[in-house]
N, C-alpha and C positions, 0 to 999 in steps of 0.2 A: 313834249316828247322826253327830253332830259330828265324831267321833274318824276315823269312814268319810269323810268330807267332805276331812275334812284329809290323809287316806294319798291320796285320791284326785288332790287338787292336789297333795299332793308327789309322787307318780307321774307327774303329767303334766309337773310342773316339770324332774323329772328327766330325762324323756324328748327335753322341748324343749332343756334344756343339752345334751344327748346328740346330739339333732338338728343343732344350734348347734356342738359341737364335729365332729362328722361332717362338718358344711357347711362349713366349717372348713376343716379339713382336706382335703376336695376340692377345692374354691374353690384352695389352697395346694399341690397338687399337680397343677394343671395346667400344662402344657408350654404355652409361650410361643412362638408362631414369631419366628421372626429377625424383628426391627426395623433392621437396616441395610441400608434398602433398596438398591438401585444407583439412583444417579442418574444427569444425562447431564450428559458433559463439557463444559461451557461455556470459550465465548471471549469476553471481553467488551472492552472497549474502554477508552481511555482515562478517560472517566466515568462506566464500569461498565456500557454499554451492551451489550446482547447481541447478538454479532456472527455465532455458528455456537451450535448445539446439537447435540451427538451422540446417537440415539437410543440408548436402553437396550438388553441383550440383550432380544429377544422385540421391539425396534422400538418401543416407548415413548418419546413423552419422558415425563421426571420429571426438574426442578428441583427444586432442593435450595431450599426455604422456610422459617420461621420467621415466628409470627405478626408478628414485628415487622413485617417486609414488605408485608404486607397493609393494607388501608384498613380500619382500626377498624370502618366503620360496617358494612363488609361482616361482618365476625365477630359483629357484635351483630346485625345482620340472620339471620345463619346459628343463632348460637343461640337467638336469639328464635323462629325460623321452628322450627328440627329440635328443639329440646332444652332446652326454656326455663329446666327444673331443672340444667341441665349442670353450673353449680358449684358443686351442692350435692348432688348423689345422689352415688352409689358404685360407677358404674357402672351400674344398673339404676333407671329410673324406675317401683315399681310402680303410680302413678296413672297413668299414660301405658299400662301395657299392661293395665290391667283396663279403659281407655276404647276401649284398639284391639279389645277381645275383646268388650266391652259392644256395640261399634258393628257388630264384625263378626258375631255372633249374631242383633240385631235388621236385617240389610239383607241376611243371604246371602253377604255379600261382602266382602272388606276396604277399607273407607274411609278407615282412616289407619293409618300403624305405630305401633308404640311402640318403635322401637326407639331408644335414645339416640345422642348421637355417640361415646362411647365403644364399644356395640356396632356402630355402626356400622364402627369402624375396627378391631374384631374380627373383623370377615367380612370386610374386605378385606386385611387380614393374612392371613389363609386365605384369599383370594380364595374363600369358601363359597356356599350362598345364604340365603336369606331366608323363603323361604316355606313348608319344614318343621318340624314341632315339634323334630325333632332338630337341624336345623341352626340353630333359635332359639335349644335349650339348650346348645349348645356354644360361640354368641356370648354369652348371660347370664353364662355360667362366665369364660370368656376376658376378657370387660367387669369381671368382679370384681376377674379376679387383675391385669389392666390398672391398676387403678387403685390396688392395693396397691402396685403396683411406680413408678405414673410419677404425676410430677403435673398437673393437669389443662392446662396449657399445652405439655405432652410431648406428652400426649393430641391434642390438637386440632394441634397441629404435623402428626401423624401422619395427622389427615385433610387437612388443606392438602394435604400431601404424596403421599394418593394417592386422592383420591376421583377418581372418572372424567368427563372432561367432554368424550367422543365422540372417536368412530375412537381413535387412540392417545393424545390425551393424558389422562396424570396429574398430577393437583395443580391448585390453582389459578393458579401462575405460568405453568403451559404451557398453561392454558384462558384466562386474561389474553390472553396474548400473543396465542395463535392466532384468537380471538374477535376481541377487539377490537385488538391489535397494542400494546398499553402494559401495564409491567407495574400487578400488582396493588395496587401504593400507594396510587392514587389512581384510585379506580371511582365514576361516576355511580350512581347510584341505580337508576335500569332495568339499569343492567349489573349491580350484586350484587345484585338480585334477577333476573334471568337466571341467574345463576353458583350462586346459591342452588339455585334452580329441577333443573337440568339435568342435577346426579348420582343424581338418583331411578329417572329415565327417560330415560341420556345419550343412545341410539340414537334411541329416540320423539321425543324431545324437539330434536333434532340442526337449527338452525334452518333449513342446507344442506340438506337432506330435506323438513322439515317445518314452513314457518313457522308455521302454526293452531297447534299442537300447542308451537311453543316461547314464542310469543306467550300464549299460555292459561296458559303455566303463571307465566311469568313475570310477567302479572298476578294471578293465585291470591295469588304470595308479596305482592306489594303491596297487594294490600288484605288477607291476614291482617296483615299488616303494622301498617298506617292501622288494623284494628281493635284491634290491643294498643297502639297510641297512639304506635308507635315512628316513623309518617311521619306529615306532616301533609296535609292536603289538597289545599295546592298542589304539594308533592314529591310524594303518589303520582298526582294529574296528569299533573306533566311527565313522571313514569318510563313512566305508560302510553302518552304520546303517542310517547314516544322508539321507534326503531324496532328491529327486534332482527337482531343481523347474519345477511346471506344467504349469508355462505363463509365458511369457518376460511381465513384466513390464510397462506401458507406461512411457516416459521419463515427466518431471516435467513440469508445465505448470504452473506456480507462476507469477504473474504479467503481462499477458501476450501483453497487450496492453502496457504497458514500453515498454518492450523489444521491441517490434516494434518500438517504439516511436525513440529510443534510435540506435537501427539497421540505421533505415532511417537516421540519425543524422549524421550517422558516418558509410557507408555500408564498407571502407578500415578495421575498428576495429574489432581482433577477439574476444576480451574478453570487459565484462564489468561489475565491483565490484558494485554495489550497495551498499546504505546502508541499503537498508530493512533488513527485519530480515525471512527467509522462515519459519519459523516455524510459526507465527504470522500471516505473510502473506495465508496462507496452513488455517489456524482457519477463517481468516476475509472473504477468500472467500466460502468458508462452508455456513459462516453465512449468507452472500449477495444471493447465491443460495435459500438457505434454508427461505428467509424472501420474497423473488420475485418466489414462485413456479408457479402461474396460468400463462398460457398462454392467458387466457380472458383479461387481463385488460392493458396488454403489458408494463407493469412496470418496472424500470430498478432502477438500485441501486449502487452509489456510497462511496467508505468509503475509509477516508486517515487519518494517523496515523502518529504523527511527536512528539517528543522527544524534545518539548519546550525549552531545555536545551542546548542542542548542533546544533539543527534543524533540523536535521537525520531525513530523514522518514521510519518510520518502516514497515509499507505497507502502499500498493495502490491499490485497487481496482476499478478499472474504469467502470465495470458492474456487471448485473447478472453470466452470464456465458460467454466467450469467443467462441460465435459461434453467426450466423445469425438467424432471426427466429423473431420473434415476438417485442420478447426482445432488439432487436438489439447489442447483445452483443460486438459486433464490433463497436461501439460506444463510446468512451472514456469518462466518465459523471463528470470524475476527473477534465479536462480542458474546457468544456463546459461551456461558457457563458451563466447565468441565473440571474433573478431576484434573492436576498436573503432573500427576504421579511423584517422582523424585526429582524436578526441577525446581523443588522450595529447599533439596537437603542445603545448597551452598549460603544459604542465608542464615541457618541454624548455623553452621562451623562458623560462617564471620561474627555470629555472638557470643559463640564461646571462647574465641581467638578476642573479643573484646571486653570477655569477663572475667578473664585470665585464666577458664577450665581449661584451655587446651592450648596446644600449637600444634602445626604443621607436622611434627617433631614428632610428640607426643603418644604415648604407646596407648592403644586404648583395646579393648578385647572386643574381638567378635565372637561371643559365645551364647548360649541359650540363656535366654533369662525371662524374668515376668514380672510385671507391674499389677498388681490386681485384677490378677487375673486374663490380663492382656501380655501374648506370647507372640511378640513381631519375628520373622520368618527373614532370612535372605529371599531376593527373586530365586537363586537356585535353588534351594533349600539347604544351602552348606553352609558351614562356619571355619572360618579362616584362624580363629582362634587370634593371639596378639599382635597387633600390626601398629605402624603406622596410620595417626590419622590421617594425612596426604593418603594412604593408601585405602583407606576406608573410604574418602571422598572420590576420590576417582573409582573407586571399585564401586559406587555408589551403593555398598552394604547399607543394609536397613537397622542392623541392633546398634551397631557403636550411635549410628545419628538419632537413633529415640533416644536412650543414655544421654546423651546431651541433651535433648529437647524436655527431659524430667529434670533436667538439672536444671535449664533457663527460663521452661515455664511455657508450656504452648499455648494460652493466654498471651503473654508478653511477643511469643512469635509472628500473634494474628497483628498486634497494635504495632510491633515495626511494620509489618506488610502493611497496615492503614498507615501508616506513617510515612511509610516510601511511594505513596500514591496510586496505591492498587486496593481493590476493593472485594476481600476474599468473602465469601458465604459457606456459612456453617451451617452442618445439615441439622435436621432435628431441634431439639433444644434451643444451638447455638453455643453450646459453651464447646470450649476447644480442647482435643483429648490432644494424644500421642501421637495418633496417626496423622496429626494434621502435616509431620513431617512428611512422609509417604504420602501424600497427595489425597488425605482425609478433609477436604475442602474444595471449593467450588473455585477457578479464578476463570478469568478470560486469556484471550494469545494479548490484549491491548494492556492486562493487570500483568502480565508476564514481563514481556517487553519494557513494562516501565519497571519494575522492579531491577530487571539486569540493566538500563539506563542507570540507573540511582547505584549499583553496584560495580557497574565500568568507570562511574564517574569518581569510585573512589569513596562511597556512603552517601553521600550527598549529592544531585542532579536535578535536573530540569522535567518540569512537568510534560509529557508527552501534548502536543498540538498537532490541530489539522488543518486547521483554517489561519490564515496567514495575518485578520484581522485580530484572531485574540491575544493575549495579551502575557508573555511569559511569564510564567509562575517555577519557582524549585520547590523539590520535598524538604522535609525535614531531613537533618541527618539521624543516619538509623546506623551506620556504624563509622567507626575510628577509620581515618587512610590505608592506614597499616593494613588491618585487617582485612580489610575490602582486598588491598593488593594481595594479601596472602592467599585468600580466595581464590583472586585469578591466576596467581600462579600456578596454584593445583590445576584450577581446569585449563589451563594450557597445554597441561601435559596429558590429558586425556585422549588414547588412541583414538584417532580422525577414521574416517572411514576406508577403504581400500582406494590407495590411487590417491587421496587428499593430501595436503603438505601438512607436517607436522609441526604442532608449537606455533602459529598465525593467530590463531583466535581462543579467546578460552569461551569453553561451549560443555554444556550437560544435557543427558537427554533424560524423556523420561516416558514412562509405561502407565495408564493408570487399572487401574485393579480390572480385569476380567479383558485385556487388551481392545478397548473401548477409543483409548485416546494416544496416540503415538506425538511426542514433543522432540523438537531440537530447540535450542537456542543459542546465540555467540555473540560475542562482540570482541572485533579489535579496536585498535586505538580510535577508530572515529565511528565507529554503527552500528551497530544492534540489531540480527535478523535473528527472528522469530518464525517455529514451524508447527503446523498442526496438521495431522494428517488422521481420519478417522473417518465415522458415517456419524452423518448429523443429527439421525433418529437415535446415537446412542447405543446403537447395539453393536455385540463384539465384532471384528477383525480377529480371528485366529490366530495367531504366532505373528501378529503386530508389533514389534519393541521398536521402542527411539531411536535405540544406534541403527536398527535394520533399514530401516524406509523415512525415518524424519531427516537423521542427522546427513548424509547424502545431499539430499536436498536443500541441507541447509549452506551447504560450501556450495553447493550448483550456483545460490542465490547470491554467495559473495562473489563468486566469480560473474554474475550478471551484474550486479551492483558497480562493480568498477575492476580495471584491470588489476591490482596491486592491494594486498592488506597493508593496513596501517599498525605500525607496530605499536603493542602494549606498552604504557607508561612505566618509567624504573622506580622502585623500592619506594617510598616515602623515608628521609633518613631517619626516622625512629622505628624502621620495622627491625626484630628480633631475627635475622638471619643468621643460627647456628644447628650444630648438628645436636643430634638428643642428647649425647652425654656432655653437650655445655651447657644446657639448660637448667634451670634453677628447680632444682629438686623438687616443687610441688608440679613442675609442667612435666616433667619426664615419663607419667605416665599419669592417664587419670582416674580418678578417684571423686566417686560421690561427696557432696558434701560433709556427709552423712555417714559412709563408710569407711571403715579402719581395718586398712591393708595391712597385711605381716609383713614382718620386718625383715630382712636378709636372713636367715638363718634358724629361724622360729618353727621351719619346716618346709616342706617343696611344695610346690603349688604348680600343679600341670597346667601350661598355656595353651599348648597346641598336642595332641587334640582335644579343644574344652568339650567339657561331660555334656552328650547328647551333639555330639557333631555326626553330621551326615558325611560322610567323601566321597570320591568319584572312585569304582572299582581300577583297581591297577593292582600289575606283579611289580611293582617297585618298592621299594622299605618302606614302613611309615615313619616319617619324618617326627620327632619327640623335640619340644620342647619347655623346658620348666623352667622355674624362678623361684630361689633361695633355698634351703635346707642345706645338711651337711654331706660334704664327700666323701666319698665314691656314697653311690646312687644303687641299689639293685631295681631292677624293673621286672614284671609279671605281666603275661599278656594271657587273659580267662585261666591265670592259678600255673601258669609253670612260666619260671623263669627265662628271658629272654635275654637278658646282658643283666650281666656282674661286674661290679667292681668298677662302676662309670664317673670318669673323674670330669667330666665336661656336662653343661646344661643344654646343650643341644647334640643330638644325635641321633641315629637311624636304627629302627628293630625290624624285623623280619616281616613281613607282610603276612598279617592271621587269615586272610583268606573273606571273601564277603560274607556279608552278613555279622552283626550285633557281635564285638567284643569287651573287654572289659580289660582296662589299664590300671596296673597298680605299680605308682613308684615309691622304695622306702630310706629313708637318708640313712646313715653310719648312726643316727641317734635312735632311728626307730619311728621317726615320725613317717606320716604318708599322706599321700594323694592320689585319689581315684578317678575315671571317668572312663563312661560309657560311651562308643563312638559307633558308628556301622557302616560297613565302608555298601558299598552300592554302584 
């Protein structure tokens, strides 16, 4: 009997080894779906902020998680809640499913699962279900071999990563966000018991559908909670009083023409750091919206912001809004090649301020002239006759700065702009005339921006970056300190717009030919905004100028940017700071290479108004002034005498009435000078 006793346990023992290795071995022979799921492309920002998310194929998102990211308490909430054995079973809790089989026998119905979080992230691997015997044992098996193969924070990784938490998101970083808008780091107490709650029943439960139903569950999990001792009484309180969100979120939409940009660049990449800044970014496109409302006039608007310092850009906005329509907001207006109008003239004066043609100081004429035939115009059509060229450059007149640009060579103009790290296009030919001062050339708002970086910085600066991987690069220098600072002094003093502080930033705006493209640009002591305001097809804007609708915009932008301007850097000690008549007599006024001025006294020489000046009609004197011949002066205005006997080179004649007169001064020697002027 004994001997029967003992074949019959060793019969059975045998059979459970047998069973044991059989289990074994199918356990060890199952196929494993892919674990590299696809996640979505991220853009994030300079502090790692999420700036775009691209969804998955099939339109998911799914970020790319790791328990480190999440708020500890939410993970011991979540295994507390689903899996309380989780670091210690094998995948399979059998106390947990002989309680879900006990409960579901004794009520008709299923009252709880058993399923672990390791089966759980076996059915979502197989995207499977849940509630046949077969498709239970095909998660048991998958849960086994899961956990032969990964260790339990692989495991649980892999549910972060794609348990469901309504409509399309996956994971708990795209249900963070989209719920409550921050990520998963740091979760109140009502929110990871919500976030617990929600992958059970995401649709049900979905709070946008169904508040009862997401509220319900979401307290469930806080008091099992408060019963296994893991909250206290005044935490599961506050978590029930907290309320639970009524809309998902939309995911960020910051930059959103980069990120494409940047996607197409690199489609293998799933991340990309930026150095924008999204908080900046999130105000600039506010404002860009908010400055292009009408859909009548189809206006679009560009604005870029760089950190002159290091060359960082802070944002970029490439249009109105990111959609189709009118606006064409799928338009990039950042990289768009445009005229710039008169936002090149400050680059031409820093060369002539470092060739020794001119200074600040320096008198130079605004009057008719021609170069082969080429006869450049003021925007008004007037001529101011001898000025200052501080005054010339803030007045952004167009003759004195071609003068200068035949003197230094618009050739030589295009290779500093290549030199300072922008990349002008020449139309036609390619070879560079006059006009390239006046905005007879192609650049971008990015070829802009860099050049006034390189000009803030003093001649010398940092190459403009986006991405936070590459690798800093400077231009050449293209001009002396000095000179750069004298620049900006001028445009410091450039009238601001109505309402704006005066003297913060030096900034020029500019028009280009057939009001096509309206510019602002500035920088103070630390940044550089850039404005473009236009239609993207090119065609005019009527009575569009820079000062009118760019420049505005562009102090809205510093005033988005940060509370406070940074003040402009002082003088480099070798700059030339005196008034004209201490200046060394070839700066005191300028002169062509090439040309030979008269000498004091050789004859008079009418300055203002120079021969073929347009004026504004008025009954007040016209203003007369000349340079050199002998005194007393007589004057003629169309052949009768208007002042006799004029011992001074400036002074006032009687107003000849509009239309076309003719000015004749003659000195005590007999010599004279003439010009035609028409007042209008």
């Amino acid at each position: 009997m004994r001997r029967r006793y003992f074949l019959l346990l060793g019969w059975l023992g045998a059979c459970l080894v047998s069973l044991a290795v059989a289990f074994d071995r199918w356990v060890g022979r199952t196929e494993l779906p892919t674990r590299l799921s696809e996640t979505s492309v991220e853009v994030r920002d300079r502090s790692g902020v999420l700036m775009r998310a691209f969804p998955v194929s099939g339109g998911a998102i799914r970020l790319p998680v790791s328990p480190q990211l999440v708020d500890p308490r939410f993970i011991d909430m979540l295994v507390r809640y689903e899996d309380k054995r989780f670091w210690s079973h094998a995948g399979v809790d059998p106390l947990a499913l002989l309680r879900a089989a006990g409960q579901a026998t004794l009520n008709g119905e299923v009252i709880s699962g058993g399923s672990t979080l390791t089966m759980q992230v076996a059915r979502l691997l197989e995207d499977g279900t849940t509630g046949r015997w077969a498709g239970k044992l095909r998660q048991i098996r998958l849960a086994l071999a899961l956990e032969r193969q990964l260790s339990k924070a692989e495991i649980l990784e892999l549910y972060l990563l794609h348990a469901p938490y309504g409509g399309n998101l996956e994971g708990i970083r795209a249900a963070a966000l989209a719920w409550f808008g921050r990520e998963p780091a740091r979760l109140t107490v009502s929110q990871s018991a919500f976030l617990v709650a929600l992958p059970q029943a995401p649709e049900r439960r979905r709070p946008d559908r169904n508040q009862a139903q997401a509220r319900s569950a979401r307290d469930r999990v806080v008091e099992r909670l408060s019963e296994y001792g893991l909250l206290d009484v005044d935490a599961a309180q506050a978590a029930r009083a907290e309320p639970v969100p009524d809309r998902m979120q939309p995911f960020p939409q910051l930059a959103p023409l980069l990120a494409d940009e940047l996607r197409a660049a690199a489609p293998l990449r799933r991340r990309f750091d930026v150095t924008l800044d999204a908080g900046v970014q999130q105000r600039l496109q506010s404002l860009a919206a908010q400055t292009v409302r009408s859909e009548l006039d189809r206006l679009s608007i560009a604005i870029l912001v760089a950190d002159h310092q290091t060359g960082d850009v802070i944002a970029r906005v490439g249009s109105a809004g990111y959609r189709a329509g009118r606006h064409q907001g799928f338009v990039d207006m950042v990289r768009a090649v445009r005229s710039p109008g008169s936002t090149l003239k400050p680059f031409v004066y820093g060369m002539a301020f470092d060739q020794g043609l001119a200074h600040p100081e320096t008198m130079i004429d605004d009057a008719p002239v021609a170069f082969d035939g080429y006869e450049p115009q003021n925007f008004d059509g007037y001529f101011r006759g001898e000025l200052p060229v501080r005054e010339a450059l803030k007045q952004s007149l167009n003759i004195p700065v071609v003068k200068l640009t035949r003197e230094i060579g618009p050739n030589r103009l295009v290779q500093v702009l290549r030199r300072a790290g922008a990349k002008p296009k020449l139309p036609g030919s390619g070879a560079a005339g006059l006009a390239v001062a006046l905005g007879g050339v192609g650049v971008s708002l990015v070829d802009l921006v860099q050049l006034y970086t390189v000009l803030a910085q003093g001649g010398e600066g940092p190459i403009l970056r986006q991405l936070g991987t590459e690798e800093r690069q400077r231009s050449a220098r293209i001009l002396r300190g000095s000179s750069a600072w004298m620049v900006s002094d001028i445009l410091k003093e450039v009238v601001p717009p109505e309402g704006a502080p005066t003297r913060k930033i030096a900034f020029k705006t500019g028009t280009s030919y057939g009001h096509r493209d309206a510019w602002a640009i500035g920088y103070d002591g630390r940044h550089v905004i850039g404005v473009w305001l236009g239609r993207p097809d090119g065609t005019p804007v009527p009575g569009a100028f820079g000062g009118d609708v760019a420049a505005p915009v562009l102090f809205q932008a510093f005033g988005r940017l940060k509370p406070e301007f940074e003040p402009l850097p002082p003088p480099p000690a070798d700059t030339l700071i005196v008034g004209a008549s201490d200046l060394p007599a070839p700066l005191q006024r300028f002169r062509s290479r090439n040309a030979v001025f008269d000498a004091a006294g050789s004859g008079p020489r009418l300055v203002f108004p120079p021969d073929g000046a347009q004026l504004p009609a008025r009954e007040d004197p016209v203003f007369v002034k000349l340079r050199g011949g002998v005194l007393p002066l007589t004057v003629l205005a169309d052949g009768a005498p208007v002042a006799t006997d004029v011992r001074v080179r400036e002074f006032e004649i009687p107003n000849p009435g509009p239309g076309y007169s003719t000015l004749v001064v003659v000195d005590a020697d007999g010599q004279s000078d003439r010009a035609v002027f028409k007042l209008r």
